[in-house]
N, CA, C and O atoms as a printed pandas DataFrame, in Angstrom:
     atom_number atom_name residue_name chain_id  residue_number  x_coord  y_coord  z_coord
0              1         N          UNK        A               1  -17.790   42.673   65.532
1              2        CA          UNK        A               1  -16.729   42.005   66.262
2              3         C          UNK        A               1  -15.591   43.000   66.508
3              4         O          UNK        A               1  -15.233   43.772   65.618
4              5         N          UNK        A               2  -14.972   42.975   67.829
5              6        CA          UNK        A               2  -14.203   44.154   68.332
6              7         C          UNK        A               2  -12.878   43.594   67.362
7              8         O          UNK        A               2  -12.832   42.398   67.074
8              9         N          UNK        A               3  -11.943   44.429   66.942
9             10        CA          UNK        A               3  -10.470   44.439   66.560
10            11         C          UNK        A               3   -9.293   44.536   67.409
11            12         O          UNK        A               3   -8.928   45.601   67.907
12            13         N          UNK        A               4   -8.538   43.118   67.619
13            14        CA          UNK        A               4   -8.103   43.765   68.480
14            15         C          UNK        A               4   -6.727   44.195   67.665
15            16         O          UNK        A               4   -6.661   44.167   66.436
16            17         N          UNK        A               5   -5.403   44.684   68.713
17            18        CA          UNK        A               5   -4.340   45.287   68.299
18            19         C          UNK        A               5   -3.668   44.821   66.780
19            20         O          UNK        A               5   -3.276   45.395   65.765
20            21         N          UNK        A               6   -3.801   43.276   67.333
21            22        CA          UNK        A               6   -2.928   42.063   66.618
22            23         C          UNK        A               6   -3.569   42.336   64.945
23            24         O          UNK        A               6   -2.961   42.640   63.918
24            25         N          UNK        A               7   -5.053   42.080   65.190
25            26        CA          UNK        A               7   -5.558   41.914   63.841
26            27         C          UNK        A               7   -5.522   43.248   63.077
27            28         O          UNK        A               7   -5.697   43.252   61.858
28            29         N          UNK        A               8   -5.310   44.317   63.730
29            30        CA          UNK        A               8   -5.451   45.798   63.181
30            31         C          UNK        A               8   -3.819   45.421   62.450
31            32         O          UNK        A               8   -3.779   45.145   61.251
32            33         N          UNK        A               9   -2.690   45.438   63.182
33            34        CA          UNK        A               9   -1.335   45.025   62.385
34            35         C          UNK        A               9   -1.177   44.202   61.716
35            36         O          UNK        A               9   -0.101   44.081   61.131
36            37         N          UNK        A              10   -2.271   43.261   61.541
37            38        CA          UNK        A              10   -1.780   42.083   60.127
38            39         C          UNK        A              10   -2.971   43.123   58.838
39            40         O          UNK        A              10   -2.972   42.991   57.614
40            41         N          UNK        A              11   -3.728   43.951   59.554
41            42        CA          UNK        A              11   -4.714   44.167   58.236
42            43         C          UNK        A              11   -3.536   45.157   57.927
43            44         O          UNK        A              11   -2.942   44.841   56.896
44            45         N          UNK        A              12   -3.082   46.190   58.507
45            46        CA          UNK        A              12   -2.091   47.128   57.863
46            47         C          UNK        A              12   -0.689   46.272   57.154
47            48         O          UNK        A              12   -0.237   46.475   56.027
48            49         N          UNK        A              13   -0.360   45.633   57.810
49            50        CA          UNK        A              13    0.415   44.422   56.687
50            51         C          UNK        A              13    0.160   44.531   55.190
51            52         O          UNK        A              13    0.638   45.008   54.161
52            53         N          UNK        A              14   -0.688   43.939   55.574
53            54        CA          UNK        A              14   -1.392   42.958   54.208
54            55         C          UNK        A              14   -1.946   44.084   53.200
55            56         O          UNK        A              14   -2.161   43.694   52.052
56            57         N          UNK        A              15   -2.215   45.512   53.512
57            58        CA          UNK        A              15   -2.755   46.465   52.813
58            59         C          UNK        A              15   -1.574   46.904   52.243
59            60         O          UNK        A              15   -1.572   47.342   51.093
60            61         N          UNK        A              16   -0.293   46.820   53.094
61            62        CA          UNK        A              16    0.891   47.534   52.305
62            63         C          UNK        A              16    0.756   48.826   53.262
63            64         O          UNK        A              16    1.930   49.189   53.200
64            65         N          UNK        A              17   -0.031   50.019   54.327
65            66        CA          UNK        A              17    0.320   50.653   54.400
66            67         C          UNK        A              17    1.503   50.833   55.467
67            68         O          UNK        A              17    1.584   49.834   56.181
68            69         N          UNK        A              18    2.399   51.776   55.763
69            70        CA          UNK        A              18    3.107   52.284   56.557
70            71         C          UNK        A              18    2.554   51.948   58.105
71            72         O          UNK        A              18    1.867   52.882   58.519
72            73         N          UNK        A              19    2.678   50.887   59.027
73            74        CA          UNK        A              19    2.233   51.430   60.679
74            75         C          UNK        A              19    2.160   52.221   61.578
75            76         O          UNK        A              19    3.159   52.330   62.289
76            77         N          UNK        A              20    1.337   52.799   61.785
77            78        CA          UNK        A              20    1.305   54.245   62.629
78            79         C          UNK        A              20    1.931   53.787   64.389
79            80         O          UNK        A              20    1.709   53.026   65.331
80            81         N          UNK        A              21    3.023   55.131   63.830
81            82        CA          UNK        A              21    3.860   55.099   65.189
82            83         C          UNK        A              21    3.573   54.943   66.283
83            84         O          UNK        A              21    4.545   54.994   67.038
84            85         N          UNK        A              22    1.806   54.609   67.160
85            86        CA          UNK        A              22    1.124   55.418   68.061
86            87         C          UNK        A              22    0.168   53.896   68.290
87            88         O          UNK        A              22    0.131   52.944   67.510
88            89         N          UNK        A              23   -0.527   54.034   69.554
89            90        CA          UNK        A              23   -1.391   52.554   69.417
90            91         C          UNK        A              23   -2.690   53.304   68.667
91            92         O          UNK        A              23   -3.116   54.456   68.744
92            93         N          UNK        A              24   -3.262   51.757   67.669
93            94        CA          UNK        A              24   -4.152   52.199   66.714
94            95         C          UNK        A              24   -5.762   52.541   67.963
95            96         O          UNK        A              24   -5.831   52.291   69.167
96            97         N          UNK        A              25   -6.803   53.155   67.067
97            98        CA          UNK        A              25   -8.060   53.242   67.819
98            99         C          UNK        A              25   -8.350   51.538   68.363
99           100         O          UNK        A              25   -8.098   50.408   67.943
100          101         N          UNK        A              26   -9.151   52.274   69.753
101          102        CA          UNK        A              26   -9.589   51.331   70.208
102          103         C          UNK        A              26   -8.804   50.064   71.179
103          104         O          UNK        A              26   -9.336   49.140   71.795
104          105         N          UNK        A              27   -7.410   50.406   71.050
105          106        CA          UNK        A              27   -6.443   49.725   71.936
106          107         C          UNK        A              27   -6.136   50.455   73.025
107          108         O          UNK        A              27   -5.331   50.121   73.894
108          109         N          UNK        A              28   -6.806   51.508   72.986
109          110        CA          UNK        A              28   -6.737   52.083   74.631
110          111         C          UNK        A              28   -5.266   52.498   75.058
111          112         O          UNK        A              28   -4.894   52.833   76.183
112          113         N          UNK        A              29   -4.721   52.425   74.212
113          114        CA          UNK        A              29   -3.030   52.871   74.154
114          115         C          UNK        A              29   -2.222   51.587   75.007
115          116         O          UNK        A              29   -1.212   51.829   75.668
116          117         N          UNK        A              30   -2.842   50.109   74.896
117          118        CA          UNK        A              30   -1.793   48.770   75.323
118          119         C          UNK        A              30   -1.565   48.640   74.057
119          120         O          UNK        A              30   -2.182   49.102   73.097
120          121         N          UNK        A              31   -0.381   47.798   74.122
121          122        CA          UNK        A              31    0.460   47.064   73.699
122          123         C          UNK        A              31    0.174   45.497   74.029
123          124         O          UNK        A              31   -0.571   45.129   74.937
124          125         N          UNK        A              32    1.003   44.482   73.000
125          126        CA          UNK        A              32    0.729   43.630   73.460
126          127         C          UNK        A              32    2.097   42.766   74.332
127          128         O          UNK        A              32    3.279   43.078   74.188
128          129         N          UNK        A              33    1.818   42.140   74.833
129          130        CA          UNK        A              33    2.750   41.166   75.555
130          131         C          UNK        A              33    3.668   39.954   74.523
131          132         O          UNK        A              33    3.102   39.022   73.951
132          133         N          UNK        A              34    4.893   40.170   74.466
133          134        CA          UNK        A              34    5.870   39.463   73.627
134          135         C          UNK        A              34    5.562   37.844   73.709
135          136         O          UNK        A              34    6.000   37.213   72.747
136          137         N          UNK        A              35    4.970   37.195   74.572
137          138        CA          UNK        A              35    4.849   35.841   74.260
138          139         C          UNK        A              35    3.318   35.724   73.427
139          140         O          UNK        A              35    2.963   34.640   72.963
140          141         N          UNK        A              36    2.559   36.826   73.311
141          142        CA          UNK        A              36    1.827   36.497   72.412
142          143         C          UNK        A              36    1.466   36.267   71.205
143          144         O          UNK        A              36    0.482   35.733   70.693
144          145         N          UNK        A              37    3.203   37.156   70.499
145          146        CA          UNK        A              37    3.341   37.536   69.427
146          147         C          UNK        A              37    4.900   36.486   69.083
147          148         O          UNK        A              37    5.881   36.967   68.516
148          149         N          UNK        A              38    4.859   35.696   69.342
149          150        CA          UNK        A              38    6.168   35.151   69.241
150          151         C          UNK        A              38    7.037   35.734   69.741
151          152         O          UNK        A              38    7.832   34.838   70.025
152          153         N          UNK        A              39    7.589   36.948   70.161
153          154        CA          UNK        A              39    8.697   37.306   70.451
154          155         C          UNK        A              39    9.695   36.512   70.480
155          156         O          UNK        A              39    9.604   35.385   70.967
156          157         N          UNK        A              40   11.038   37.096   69.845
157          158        CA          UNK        A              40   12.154   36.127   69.908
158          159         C          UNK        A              40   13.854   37.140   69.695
159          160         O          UNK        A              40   14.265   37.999   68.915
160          161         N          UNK        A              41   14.399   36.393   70.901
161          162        CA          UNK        A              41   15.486   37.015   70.404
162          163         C          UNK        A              41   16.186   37.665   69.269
163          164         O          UNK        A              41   16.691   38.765   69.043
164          165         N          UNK        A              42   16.012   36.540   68.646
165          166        CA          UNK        A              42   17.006   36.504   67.137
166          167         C          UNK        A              42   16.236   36.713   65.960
167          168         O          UNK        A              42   15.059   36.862   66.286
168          169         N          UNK        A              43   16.404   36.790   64.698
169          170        CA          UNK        A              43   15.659   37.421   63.488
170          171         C          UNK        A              43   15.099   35.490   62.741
171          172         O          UNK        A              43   15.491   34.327   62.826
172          173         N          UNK        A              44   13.938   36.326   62.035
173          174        CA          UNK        A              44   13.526   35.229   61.331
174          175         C          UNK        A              44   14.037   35.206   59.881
175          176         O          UNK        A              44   13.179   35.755   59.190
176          177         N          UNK        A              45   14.784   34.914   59.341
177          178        CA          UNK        A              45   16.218   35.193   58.246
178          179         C          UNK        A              45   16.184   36.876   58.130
179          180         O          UNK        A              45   16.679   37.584   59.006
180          181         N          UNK        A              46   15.581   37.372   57.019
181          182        CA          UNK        A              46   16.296   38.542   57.290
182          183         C          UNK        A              46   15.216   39.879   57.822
183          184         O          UNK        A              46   15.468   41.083   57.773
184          185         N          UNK        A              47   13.834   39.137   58.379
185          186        CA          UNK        A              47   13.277   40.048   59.234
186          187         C          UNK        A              47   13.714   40.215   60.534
187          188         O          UNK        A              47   14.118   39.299   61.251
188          189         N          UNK        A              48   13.621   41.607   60.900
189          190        CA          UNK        A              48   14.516   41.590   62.534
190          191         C          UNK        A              48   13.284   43.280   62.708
191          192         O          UNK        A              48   12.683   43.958   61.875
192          193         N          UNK        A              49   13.398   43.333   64.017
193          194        CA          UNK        A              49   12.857   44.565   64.467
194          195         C          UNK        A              49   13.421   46.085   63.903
195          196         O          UNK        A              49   12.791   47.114   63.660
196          197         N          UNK        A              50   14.803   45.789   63.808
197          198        CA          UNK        A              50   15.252   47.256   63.664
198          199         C          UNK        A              50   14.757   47.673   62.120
199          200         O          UNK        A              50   14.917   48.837   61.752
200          201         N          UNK        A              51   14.184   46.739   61.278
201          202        CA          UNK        A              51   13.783   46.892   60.085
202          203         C          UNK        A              51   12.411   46.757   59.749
203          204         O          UNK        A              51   12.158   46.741   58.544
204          205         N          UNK        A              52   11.134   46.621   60.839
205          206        CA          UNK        A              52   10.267   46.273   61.419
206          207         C          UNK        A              52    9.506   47.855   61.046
207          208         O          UNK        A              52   10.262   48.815   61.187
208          209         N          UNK        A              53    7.903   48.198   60.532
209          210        CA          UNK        A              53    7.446   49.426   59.993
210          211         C          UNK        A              53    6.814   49.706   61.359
211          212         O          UNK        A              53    6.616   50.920   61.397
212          213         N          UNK        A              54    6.442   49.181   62.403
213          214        CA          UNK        A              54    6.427   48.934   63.961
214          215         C          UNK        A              54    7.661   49.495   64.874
215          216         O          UNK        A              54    7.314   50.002   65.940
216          217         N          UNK        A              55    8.975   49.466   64.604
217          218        CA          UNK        A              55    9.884   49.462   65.358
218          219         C          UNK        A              55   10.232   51.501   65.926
219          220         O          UNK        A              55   10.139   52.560   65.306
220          221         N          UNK        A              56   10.408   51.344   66.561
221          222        CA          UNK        A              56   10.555   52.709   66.904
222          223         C          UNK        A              56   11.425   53.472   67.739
223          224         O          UNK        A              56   11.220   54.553   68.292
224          225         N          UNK        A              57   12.901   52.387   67.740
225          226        CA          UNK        A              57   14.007   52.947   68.528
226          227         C          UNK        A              57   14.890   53.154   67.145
227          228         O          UNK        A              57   14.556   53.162   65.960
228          229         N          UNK        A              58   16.212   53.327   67.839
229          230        CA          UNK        A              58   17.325   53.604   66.889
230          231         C          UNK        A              58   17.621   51.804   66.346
231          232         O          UNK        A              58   17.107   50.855   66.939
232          233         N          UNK        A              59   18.383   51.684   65.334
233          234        CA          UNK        A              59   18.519   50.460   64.807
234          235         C          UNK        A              59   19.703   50.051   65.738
235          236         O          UNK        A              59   19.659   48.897   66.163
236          237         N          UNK        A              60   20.444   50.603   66.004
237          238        CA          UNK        A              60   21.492   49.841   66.527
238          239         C          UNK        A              60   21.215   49.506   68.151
239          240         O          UNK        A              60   22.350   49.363   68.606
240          241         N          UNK        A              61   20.591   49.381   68.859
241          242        CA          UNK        A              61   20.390   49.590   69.799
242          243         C          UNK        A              61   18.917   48.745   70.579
243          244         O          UNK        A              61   18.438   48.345   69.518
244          245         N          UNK        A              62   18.333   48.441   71.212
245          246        CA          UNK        A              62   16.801   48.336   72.099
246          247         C          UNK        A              62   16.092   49.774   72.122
247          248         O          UNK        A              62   16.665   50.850   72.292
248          249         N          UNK        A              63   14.789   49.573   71.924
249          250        CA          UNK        A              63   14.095   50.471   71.396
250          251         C          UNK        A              63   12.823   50.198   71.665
251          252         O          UNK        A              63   12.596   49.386   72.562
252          253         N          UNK        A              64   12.036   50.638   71.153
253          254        CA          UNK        A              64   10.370   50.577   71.657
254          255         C          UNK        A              64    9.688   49.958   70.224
255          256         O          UNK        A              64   10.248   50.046   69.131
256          257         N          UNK        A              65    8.501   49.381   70.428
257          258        CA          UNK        A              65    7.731   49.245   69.450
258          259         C          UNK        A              65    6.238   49.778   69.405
259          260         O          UNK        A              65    5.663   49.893   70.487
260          261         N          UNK        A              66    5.722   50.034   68.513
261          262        CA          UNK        A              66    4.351   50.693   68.848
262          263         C          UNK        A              66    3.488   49.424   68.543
263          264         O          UNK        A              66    2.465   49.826   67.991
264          265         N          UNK        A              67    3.466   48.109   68.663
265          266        CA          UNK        A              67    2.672   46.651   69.132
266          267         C          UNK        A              67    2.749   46.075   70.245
267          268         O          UNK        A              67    1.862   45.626   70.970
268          269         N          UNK        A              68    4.246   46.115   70.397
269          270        CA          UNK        A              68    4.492   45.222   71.663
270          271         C          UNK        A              68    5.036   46.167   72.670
271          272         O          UNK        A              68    5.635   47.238   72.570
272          273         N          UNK        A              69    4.513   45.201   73.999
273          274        CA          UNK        A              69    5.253   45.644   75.321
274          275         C          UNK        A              69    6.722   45.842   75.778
275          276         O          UNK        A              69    7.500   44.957   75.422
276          277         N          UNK        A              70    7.174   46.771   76.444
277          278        CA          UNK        A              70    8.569   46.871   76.947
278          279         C          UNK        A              70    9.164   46.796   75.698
279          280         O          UNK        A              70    8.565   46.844   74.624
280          281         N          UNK        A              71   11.002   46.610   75.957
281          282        CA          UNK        A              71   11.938   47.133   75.067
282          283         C          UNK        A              71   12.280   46.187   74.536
283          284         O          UNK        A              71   12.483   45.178   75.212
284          285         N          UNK        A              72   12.494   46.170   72.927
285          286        CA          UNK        A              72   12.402   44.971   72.170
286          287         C          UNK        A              72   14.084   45.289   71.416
287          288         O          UNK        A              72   14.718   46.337   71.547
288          289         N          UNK        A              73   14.469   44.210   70.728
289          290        CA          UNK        A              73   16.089   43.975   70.672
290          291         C          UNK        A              73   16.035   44.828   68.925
291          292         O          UNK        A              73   15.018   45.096   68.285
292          293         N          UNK        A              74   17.039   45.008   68.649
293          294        CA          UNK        A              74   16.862   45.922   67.113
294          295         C          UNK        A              74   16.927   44.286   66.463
295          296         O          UNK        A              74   16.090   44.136   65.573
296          297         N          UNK        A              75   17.630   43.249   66.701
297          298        CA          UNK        A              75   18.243   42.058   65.989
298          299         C          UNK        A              75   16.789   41.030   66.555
299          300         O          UNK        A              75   16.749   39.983   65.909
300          301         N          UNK        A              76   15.847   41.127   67.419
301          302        CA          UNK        A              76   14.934   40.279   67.592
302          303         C          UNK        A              76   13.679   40.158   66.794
303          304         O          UNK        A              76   13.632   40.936   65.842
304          305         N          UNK        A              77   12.549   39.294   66.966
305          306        CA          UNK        A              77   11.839   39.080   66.129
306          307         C          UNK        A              77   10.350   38.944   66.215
307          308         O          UNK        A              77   10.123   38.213   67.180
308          309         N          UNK        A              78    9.149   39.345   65.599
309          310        CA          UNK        A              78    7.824   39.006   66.460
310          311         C          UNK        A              78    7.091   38.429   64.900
311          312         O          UNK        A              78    7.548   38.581   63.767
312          313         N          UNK        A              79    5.975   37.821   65.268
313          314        CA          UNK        A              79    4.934   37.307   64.043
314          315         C          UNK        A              79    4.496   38.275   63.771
315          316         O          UNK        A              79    3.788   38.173   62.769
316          317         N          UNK        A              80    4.565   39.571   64.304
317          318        CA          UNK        A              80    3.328   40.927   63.516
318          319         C          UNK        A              80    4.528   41.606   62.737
319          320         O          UNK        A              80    4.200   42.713   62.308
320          321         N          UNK        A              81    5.907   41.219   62.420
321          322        CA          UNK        A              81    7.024   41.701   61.245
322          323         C          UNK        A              81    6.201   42.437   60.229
323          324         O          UNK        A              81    5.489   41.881   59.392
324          325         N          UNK        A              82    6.356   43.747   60.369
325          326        CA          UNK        A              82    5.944   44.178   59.145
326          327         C          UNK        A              82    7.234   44.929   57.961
327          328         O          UNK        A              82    8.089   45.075   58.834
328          329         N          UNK        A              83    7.594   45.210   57.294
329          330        CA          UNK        A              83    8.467   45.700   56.424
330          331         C          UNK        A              83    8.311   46.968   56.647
331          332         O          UNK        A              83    7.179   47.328   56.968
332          333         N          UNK        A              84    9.549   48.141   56.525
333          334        CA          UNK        A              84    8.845   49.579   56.175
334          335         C          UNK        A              84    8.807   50.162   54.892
335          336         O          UNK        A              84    8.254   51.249   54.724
């Protein structure tokens, strides 16, 4: 059964390791689309992107993520939250 992006970031979750800055094998270098992943403005208490092991801009600021599509908020929020 193919892996896709989503399930590759909950297995690195759940293992504890670090998320690689880069799209994982086999995602062909997409990203995914923010309504698939919950995307949300605002933080889910005190998970937020800029603290996100995914997130990959400056904290204060909009920035990139190496899951999701286009520019995501440092203070917003997705279901693939990982810790760094």
């Amino acid at each position: 059964m193919p892996t896709t992006l989503i399930d590759e970031a909950r297995r690195t979750r759940r293992c504890g390791h670090r998320a690689p800055a880069f799209p994982l094998p086999g995602s062909a270098g997409r990203r995914v689309e923010k309504a698939s992943v919950r995307y949300r403005a605002t933080p889910h208490g005190d998970q937020l992107c800029g603290g996100c092991a995914f997130w990959l801009g400056p904290e204060a600021m909009s920035g990139l993520c190496s899951m999701v599509e286009g520019r995501v908020a440092a203070g917003a929020w997705c279901a693939i939250w990982a810790p760094r």
